[in-house]
C-alpha positions in Angstrom: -13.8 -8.6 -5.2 -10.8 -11.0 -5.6 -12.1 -14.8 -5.8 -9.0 -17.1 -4.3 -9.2 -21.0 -4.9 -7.8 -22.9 -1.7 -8.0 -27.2 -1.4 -8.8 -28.3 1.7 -5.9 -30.3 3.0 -6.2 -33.0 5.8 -4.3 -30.4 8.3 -7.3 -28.2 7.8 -9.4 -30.9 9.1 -10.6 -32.1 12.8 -11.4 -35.3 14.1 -14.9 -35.3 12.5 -13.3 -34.5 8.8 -14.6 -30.9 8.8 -12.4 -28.0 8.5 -11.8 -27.0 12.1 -13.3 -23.4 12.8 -10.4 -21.4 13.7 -8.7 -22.3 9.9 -11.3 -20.7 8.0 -9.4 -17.2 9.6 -6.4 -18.6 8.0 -8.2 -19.0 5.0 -9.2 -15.2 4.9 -6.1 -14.4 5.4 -4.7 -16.1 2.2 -7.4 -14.4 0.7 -6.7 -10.9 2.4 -3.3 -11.5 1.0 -4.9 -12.2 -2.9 -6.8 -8.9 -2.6 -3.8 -6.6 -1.3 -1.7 -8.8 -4.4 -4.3 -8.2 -7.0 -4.3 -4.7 -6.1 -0.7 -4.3 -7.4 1.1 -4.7 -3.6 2.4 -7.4 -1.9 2.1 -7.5 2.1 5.7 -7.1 1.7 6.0 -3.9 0.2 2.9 -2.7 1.9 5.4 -2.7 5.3 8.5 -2.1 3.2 7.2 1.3 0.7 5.0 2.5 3.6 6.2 1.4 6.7 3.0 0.5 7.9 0.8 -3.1 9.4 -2.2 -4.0 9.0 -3.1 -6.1 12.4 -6.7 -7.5 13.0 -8.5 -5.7 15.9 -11.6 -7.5 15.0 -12.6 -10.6 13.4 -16.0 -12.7 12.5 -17.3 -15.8 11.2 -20.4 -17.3 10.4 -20.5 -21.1 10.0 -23.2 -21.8 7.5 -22.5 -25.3 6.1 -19.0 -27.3 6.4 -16.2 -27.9 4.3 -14.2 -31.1 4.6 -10.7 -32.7 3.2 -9.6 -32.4 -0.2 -13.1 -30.0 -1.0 -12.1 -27.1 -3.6 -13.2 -23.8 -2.3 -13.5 -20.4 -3.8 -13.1 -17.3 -1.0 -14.4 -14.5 -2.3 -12.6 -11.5 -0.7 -13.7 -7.7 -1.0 -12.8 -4.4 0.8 -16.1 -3.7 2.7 -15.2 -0.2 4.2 -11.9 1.9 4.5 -11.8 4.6 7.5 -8.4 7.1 8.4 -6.7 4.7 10.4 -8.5 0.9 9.8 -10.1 -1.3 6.9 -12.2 -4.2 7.4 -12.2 -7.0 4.5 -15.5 -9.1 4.2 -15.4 -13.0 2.9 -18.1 -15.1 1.5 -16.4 -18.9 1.2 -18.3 -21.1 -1.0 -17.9 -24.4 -2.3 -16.9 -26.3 -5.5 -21.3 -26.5 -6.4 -21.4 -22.7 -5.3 -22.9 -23.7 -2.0 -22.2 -20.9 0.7 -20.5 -22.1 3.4 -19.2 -19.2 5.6 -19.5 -15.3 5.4 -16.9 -13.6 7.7 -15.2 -10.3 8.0 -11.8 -8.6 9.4 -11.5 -5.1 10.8 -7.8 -4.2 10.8 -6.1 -1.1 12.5 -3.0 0.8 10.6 -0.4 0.7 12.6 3.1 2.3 12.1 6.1 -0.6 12.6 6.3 0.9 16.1 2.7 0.0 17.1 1.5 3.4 16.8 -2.3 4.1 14.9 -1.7 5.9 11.4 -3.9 7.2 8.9 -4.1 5.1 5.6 -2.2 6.8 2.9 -4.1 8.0 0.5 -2.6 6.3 -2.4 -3.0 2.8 -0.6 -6.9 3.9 0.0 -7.1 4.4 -3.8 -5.6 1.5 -5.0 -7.0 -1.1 -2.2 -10.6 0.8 -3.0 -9.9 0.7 -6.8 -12.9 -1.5 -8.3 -14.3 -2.2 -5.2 -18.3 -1.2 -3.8 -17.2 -0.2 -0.4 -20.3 -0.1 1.8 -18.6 3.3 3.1 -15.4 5.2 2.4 -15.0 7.8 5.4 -16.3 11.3 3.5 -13.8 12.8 6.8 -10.8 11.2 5.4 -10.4 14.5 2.5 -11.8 16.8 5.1 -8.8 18.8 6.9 -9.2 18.9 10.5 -11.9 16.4 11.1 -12.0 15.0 14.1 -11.0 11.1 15.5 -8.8 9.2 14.1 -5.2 10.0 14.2 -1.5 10.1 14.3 0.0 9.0 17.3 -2.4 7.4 19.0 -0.7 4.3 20.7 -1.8 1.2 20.0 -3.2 -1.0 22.8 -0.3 -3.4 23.9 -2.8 -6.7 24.2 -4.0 -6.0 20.3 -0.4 -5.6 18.7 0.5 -8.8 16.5 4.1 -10.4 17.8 
């Protein structure tokens, strides 16, 4: 788990003086970005040493209590399960007096820079699972000739990221 600290500025905020819903999925993404960056890679050099994206296919949130302007929150960010061609990140967002405000979670394909699904390398499965609980790590992923997954498969046109 990587804990990321984010203020809540009056951007973030709607008429009401609540964080409007859609920014807490740009919240886990700055924490998505913590965990890949505390893992020793920037999402730089994830594209750049492996030639690979990590777009969201999937994405959740549960509203549990608000969060308004200028609160200090803490996103807690952890890798919840890593599979042969996706990962899916979970989130627990809390505030300053440890309240929880909002649980959410990401399933992301890997994609080649082409749009095509990959497999995970194995050395970014290790280090983005290093330290980590995951609920499941694919036991398939070491197994030759399991089935699903794959190279080559195409990405669907209306999921790819512009």
């Amino acid at each position: 788990m990587v804990a990321t600290e984010l203020r809540v500025i009056y951007g973030d905020t709607d008429q009401m003086g609540v964080v409007y819903y859609a920014n807490y999925l740009r919240f886990f993404e700055a924490g998505r970005n913590e965990f890949i960056r505390a893992k020793g890679l920037r999402y730089r050099d994830f594209e750049e040493i492996y030639q690979l994206q990590l777009p969201v296919a999937e994405a959740s949130v549960r509203y549990l209590q608000p969060a308004r302007y200028d609160d200090l929150l803490r996103l807690e960010t952890s890798m919840e399960e890593i599979r042969r061609a996706s990962a899916t990140f979970g989130y627990r967002l809390l505030g300053e007096d440890g309240r929880l405000l909002a649980t959410g979670r990401t399933v992301h394909a890997c994609v080649d820079m082409g749009g095509k699904l990959r497999r995970l390398p194995e050395a970014l499965v290790t280090r983005l699972s290093d330290g980590e609980t995951l609920a499941r790590l694919e036991r398939e992923r070491r197994a030759p000739g399991a089935a699903g997954g794959g190279e080559g498969t195409s990405w669907p046109k209306s999921r790819r990221r512009s």
